[in-house]
N, C-alpha and C positions, 0 to 999 in steps of 0.2 A: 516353513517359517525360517524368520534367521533375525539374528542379531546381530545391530551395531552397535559401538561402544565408543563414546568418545573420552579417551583415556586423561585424569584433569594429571596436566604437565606443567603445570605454571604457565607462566608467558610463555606461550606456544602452541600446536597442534601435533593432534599423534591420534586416528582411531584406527579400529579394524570392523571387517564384515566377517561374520560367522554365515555366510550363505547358507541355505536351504540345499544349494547343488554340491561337489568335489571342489568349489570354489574355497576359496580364502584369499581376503584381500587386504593392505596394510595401508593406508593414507597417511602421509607424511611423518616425520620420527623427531620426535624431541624427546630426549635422555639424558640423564649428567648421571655421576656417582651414586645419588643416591636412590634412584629410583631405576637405573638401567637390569640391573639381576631379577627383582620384582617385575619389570615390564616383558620382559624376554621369558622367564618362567611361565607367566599367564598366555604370551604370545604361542610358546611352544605347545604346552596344553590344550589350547582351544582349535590349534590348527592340527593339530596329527593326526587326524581320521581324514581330512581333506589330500586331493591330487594336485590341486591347482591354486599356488600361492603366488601371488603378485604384489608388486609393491608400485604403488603410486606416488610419484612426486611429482607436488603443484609447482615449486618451486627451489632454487637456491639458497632461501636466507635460513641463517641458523636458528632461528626458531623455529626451522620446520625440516630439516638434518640433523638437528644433533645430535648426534648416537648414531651414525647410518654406518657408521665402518663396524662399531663394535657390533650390530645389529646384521650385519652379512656377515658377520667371523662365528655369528651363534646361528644364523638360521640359513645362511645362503641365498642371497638372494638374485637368484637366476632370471629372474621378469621383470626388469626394473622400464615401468610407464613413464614417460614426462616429454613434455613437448620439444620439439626439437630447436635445439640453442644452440649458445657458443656463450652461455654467462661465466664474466668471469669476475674476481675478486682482487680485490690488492693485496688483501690478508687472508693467504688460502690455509686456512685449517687441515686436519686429517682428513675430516669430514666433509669439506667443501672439495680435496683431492678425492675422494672415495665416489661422491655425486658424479664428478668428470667423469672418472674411470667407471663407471655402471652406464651413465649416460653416451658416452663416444662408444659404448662395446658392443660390436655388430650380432654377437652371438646374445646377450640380455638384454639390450635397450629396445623398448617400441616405442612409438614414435604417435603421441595421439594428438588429436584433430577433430575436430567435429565432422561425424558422421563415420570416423574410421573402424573395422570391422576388424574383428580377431576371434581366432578360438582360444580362449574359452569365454571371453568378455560378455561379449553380447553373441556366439553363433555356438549352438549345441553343435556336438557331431561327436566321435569315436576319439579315444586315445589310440598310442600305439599300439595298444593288447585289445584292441574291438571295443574295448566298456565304450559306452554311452556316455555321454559328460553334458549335461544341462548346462546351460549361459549364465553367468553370473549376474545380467540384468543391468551390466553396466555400459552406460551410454555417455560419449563426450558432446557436448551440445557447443563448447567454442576450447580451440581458436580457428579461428577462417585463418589459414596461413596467407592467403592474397591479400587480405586487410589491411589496409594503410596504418594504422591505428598498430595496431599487432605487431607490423613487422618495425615501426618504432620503436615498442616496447622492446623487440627484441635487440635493435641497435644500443638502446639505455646499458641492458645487460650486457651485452657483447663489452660495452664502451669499460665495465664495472660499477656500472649503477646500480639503481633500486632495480631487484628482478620482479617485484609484487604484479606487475602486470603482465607479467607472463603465463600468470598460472591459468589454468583452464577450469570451465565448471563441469563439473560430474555429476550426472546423473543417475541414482541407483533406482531401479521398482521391482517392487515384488509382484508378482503374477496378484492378480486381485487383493491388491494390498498397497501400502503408503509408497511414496514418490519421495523421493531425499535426495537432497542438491547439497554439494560443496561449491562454493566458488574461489579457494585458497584465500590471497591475499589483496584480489583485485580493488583497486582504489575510486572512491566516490567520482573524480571527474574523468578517468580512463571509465568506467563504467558508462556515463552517462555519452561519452562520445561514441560507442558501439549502439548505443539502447536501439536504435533504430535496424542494428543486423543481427541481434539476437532474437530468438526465437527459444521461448521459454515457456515451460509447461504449467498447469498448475503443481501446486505444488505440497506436500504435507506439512514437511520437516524442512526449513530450511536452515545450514549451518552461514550463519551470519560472516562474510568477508572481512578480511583482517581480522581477526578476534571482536568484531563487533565494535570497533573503534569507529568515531566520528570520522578517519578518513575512507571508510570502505561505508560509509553510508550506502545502501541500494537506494538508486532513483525510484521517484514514488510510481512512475509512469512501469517500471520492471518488476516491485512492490505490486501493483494494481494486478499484472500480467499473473504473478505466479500465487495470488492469495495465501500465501503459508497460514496454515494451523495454526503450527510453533514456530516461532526463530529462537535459535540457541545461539544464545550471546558468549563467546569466546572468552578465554582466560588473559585478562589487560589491567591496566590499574583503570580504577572505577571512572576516574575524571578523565580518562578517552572514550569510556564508552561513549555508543547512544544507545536507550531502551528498548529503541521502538514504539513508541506510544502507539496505544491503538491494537497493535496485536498481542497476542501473547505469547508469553517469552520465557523462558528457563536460562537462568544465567550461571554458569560454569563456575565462577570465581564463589556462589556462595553452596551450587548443588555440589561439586565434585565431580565425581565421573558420573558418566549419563548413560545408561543403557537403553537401548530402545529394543524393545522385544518385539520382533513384525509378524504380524500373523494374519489370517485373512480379513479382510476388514478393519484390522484395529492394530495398535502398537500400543505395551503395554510398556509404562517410565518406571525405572528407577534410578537412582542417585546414590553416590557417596556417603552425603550428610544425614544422620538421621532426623535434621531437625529442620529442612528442608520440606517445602510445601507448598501449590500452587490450586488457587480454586477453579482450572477452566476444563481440568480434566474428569473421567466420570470414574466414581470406585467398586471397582471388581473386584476387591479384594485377592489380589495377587500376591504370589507369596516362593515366586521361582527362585527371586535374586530378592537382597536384603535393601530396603528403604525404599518400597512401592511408593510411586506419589500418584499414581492413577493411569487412565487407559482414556487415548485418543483413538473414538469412532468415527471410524471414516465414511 
């Protein structure tokens, strides 16, 4: 089993995986004052029995850094994933100089890619003391670095543009169990110019791009391709959203934080709110974590 969580941060993204293996993984950090001691407390607790802590970042913009210095000064952060750049800002925060310095550092930074291969991500094998260490399950599905498209994006950034189309999708699965996709901050018509080189799985749990805002719309033709279950709609003001019509949807801004309990065949929800409720899931009366809304059969 293992659990995700998508931590509700405001305007922003922040989750972790509590893997099933010595894994522990962090997906993008958004923190301010009042929420940073709280976040870092739960972060520290739920990863201490784990060997293998990484931290992924989709991209540069502050909604999804910020906290990333005070966040390495409490947990160290030795694995720092993100694609490989040169984004830069006009207005460099602590936090935007912290991203550089984990990102340019040859001893922490990897460097991912669709199809690229690491231990512990995606390849079991031995630590330095012999243990065993199972794969985390994590798979990058883009960017094509040769891409014409991509390697624009990345001139934008370079130039200090928007870096939103930088970010990569991530792929998590559980060994006979749900399939979960991020795509960070990728935008409705950089999307639709790749649709043709992506190569996209079905899908459970999909975390909807950009906070689920009308400009990270997914194209219907990449929609059709990954069927999601669920789309969880992101933390935005309500008038950027889109809903998604037609699937069903858990939306952050009214659930709060989301857990997803993965287990064989099934992921079992909970949420923040206790007044929170959705009718497309089935109830197994669950009772691990506080505000069960029900359990997707897969």
């Amino acid at each position: 089993m293992s659990i995700v969580k998508s931590i509700s941060v405001g305007e922003g993204d922040m989750f972790y995986i509590k893997h099933g293996s010595e894994n522990f993984t962090i997906i993008d950090c958004c923190m301010d004052d009042d929420n940073k001691d709280r976040i870092v407390k739960e972060l520290k607790l739920e990863k201490k029995d784990k060997e293998v802590l990484r931290f992924i970042s989709t991209h540069p913009d502050d909604d999804h850094i910020k906290g990333i210095k005070y966040l390495d000064e409490k947990i160290s952060i030795v694995n720092f994933y993100c694609v490989k750049n040169e984004a830069a800002k006009s207005d460099e925060t602590d936090d935007f100089l912290k991203y550089c310095e984990l990102r340019d550092s040859v001893e922490k930074a990897f460097y991912i890619e669709k199809g690229c291969k690491r231990k512990w991500m995606n390849e079991s094998g031995p630590d330095k003391n012999g243990k065993q260490i199972d794969s985390s399950g994590i798979n990058i599905l883009w960017p094509i670095p040769s891409n014409q498209k991509y390697k624009d994006a990345l001139k934008v950034a370079k130039d200090g543009g928007d870096p939103n189309n930088i970010s990569p999708i991530i792929k998590y699965s559980l060994s006979n169990g749900a399939t979960i996709l991020w795509m960070g901050d990728l935008k409705s018509d950089f999307m639709k110019s790749i649709k043709d080189v992506l190569q996209l799985p079905k899908v459970h749990i999909l975390f909807a791009p950009h906070h689920g805002r009308d400009s990270g719309k997914i194209p219907t033709e990449l929609l059709e391709t990954m069927n999601p279950d669920i789309i969880i709609i992101g933390e935005a003001k309500s008038k950027h959203l889109n809903y998604y019509s037609g699937y069903n949807t858990i939306t952050q801004n009214s659930a709060g934080d989301i857990i997803l309990d993965c287990i064989t065949n099934k992921v079992h929800i909970y949420v923040g709110s206790d007044t929170y409720s959705v009718d497309f899931l089935d109830n197994e009366n669950m009772t691990d974590y506080d505000n069960y809304i029900g359990t997707l059969n897969l």
